[in-house]
N, C-alpha and C positions, 0 to 999 in steps of 0.2 A: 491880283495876278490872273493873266488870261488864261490858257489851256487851248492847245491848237492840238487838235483831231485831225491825223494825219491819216489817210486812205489807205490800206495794205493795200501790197499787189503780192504775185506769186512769189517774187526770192523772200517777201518777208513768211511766207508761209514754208518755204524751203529752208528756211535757217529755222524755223520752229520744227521741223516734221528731223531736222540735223540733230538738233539739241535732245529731243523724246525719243527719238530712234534709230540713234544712227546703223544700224542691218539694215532697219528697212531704207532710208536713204539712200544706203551706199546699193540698193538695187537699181539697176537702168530705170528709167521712166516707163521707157517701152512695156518692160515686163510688170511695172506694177498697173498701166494700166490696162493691159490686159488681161491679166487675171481677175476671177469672180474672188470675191471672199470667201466662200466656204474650201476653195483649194488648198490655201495655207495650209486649216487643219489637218485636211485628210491626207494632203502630203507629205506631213511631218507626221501623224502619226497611224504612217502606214508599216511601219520597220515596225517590230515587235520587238520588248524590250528584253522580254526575258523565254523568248520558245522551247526551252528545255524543259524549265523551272515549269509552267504553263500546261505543256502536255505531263510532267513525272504527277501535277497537281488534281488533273484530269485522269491520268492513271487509278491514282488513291485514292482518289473519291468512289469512281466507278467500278473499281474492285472493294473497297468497304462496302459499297451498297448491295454488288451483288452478293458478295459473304454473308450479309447481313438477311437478306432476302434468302438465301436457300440453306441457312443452316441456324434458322430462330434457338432452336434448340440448345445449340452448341451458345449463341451470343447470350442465351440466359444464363447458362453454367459460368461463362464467363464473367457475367455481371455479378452474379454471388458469387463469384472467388472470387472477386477485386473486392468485397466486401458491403455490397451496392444491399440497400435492407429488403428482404424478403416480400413486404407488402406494397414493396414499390415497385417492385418489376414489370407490371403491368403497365405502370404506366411508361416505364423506359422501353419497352415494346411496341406501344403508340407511339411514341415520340420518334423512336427509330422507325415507322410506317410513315409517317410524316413528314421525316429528314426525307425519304427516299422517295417519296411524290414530290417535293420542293427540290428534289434532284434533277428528276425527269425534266420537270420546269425547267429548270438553271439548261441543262444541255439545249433544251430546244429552242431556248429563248438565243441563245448562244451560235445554232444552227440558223436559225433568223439574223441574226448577227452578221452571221458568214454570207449569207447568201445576198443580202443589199447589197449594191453597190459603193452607198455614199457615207456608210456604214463604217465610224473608227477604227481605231485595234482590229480591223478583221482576223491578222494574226492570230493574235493571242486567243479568238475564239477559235480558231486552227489550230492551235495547241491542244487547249482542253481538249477538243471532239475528238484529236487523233489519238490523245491520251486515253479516252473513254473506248473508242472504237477497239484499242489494243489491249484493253482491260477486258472487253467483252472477248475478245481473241481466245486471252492466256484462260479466261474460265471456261472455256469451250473444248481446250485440252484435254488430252487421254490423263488419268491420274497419275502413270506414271512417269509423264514427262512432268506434272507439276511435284512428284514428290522427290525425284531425281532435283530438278533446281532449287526447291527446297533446303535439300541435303546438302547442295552446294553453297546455299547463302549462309548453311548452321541450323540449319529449325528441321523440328520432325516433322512438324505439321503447320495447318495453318492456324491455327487456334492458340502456337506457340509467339508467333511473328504481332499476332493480337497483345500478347500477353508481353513480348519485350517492348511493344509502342506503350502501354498500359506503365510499366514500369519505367521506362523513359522520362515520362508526362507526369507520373507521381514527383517524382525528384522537380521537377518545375512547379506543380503546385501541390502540397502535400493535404489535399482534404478526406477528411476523418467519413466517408459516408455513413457509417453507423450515426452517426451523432447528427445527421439533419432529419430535422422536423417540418415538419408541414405547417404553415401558421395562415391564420385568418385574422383580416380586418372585422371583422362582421362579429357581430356578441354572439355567445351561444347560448 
């Protein structure tokens, strides 16, 4: 049996580019070919899918952080009342130093984000930063205006609003922190 190798030409590549994609087919010629590749993406995701959600996300972070930073005090009391064990607090002191330096990172890398041009999601890094920016606002506040809205959301303070996220978060995952241990691969 012979086998005859037939030459494509364009319609047979247009009924294949038909079959794989008909979107992009049903675009004029014109327009596909004059767009570059990389437009596709950046113009589909240029809309930001969730800018609320984005900046409330950038809010909480950037107000944990700075609570956290000017009131160590108050997050250690905190940490033994939620039942966190005594010889360990140091180091959840470090590690909340270190959440808060891989913060600064996160925003700035995010403000680099924002500022290229060719640069995806720039939204959403326009979320966060205005969400960060109005965190740093609301902690810049006279006290009376923060313990006045306070009052309004139910909390006395803010060490209380800690303490209802904290009880929230339990009912989600119930861990016993008394009861961890420290363990090592290594013999001693």
């Amino acid at each position: 049996m012979r086998r005859v190798v037939r030459k494509q030409d364009r319609n047979d590549f247009n009924a294949r580019i038909q079959r794989l994609d008909p979107s992009f087919a049903a675009t004029p010629s014109k327009a596909r070919d004059a767009r570059k590749p990389w437009e596709l993406g950046t113009s589909a995701s240029r809309k930001s899918s969730h800018p609320v959600m984005m900046s409330g996300l950038g809010f909480g972070l950037a107000l944990a952080a700075l609570f956290a930073a000017n009131n160590p005090e108050t997050v250690q009391a905190l940490l033994v009342r939620s039942g966190w064990p005594v010889q360990f607090i140091h180091y959840a002191t470090n590690g909340l130093g270190l959440l808060i330096l891989g913060l600064i990172v996160f925003y700035l890398m995010n403000v680099v984000r924002l500022v290229k041009p060719r640069t995806t999601g720039r939204l959403d890094s326009a979320g966060l930063i205005v969400g960060a920016v109005a965190a740093i606002a609301v902690s810049n506040l006279d006290q009376a205006h923060l313990q006045s809205g306070l009052q309004y959301a139910g909390f006395e303070s803010p060490a209380d609003v800690l303490t209802f996220a904290q009880a929230r978060t339990s009912d989600i995952a119930n861990i016993d922190w008394t009861s961890v241990v420290p363990v090592s691969s290594s013999p001693k």
